[in-house]
C-alpha positions in Angstrom: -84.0 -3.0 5.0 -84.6 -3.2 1.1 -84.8 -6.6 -0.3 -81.8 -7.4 -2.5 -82.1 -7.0 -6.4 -81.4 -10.6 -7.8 -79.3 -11.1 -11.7 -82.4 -13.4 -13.0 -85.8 -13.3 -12.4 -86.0 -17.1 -11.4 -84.0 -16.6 -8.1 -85.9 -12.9 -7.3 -88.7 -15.3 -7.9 -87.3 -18.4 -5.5 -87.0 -15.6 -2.7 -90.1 -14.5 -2.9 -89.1 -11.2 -4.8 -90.3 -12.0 -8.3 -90.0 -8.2 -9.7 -86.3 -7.5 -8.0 -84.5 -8.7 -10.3 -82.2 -7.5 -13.7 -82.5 -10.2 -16.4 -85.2 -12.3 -17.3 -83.1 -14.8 -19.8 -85.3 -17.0 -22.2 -85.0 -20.6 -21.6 -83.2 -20.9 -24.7 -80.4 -19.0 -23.0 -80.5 -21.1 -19.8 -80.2 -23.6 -21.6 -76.9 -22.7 -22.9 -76.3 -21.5 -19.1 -72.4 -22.7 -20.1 -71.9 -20.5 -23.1 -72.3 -17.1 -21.2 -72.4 -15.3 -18.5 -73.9 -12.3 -15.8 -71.8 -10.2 -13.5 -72.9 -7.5 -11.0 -70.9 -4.6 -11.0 -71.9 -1.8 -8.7 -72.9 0.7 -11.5 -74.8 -1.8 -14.0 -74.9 -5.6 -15.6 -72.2 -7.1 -17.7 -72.7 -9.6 -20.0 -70.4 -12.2 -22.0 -71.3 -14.4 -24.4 -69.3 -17.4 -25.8 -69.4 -16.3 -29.8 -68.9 -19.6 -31.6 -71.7 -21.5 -29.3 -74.3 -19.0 -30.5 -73.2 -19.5 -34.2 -76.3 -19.0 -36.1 -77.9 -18.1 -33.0 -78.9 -14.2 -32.8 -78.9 -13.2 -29.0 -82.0 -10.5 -28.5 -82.0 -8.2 -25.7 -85.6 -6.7 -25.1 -86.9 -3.8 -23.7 -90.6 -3.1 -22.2 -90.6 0.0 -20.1 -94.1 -1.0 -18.8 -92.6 -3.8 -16.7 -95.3 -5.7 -15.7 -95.0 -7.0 -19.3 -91.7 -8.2 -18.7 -92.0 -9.7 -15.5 -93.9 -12.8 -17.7 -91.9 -15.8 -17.7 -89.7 -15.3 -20.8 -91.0 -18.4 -22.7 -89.2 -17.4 -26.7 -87.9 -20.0 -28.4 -84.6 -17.6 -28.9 -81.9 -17.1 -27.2 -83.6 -13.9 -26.1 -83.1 -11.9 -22.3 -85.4 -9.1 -21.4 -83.6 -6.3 -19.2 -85.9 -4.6 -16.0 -86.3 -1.1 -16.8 -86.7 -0.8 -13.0 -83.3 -1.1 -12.4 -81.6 -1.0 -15.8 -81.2 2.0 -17.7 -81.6 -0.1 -21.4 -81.1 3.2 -23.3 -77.5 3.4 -22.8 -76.7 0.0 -23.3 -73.0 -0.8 -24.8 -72.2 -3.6 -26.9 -68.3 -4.8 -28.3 -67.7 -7.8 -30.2 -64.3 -9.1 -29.9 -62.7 -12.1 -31.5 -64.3 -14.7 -29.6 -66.7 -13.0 -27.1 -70.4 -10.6 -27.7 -69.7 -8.2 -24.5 -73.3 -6.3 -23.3 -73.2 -3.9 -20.7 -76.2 -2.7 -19.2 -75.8 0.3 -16.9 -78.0 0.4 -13.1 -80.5 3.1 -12.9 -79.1 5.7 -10.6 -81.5 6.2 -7.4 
């Protein structure tokens, strides 16, 4: 039985799983864990961010397609996520901004 693919990298790493995972958030971003947040779908990762509480704030989503880079503990001082390549197909991101929300979604790599 495969071992379950975990939103952040701190629970894949809790369970013992630390590469099965989608986002590795900065701790900047879990800081402001109450401004946004990560839902699974079954065909990729949606995320919503409260607009005004990252006022001045950009929010950076990062790419490394040699993962082991990314699996490092996100340490930026931004609000900064980096999205696993393993599972994420980054390259066909989508992004809307609305009038109070920054929407990302982050489509699963088809196995």
């Amino acid at each position: 039985m495969a071992s379950k693919i975990h939103i952040f990298r701190q629970s894949a790493m809790e369970a013992g799983n630390p590469g099965k995972y989608f986002i590795n958030p900065s701790e900047k971003l879990i800081n402001m864990a109450s401004e946004w947040i990560a839902l699974e779908h079954e065909d990729g990762i949606e995320m919503i961010f409260y607009r005004a509480a990252f006022k001045g704030f950009p929010i950076l989503g990062k790419i490394y397609y040699n993962q082991a880079i990314g699996d490092f503990e996100n340490m930026d001082d931004e609000c900064s996520y980096i999205m696993n390549t393993d599972y994420l197909d980054a390259r066909k991101i989508k992004g809307e901004v609305t009038e109070g929300f920054y929407k990302v979604y982050i489509p699963k790599n088809k196995t």
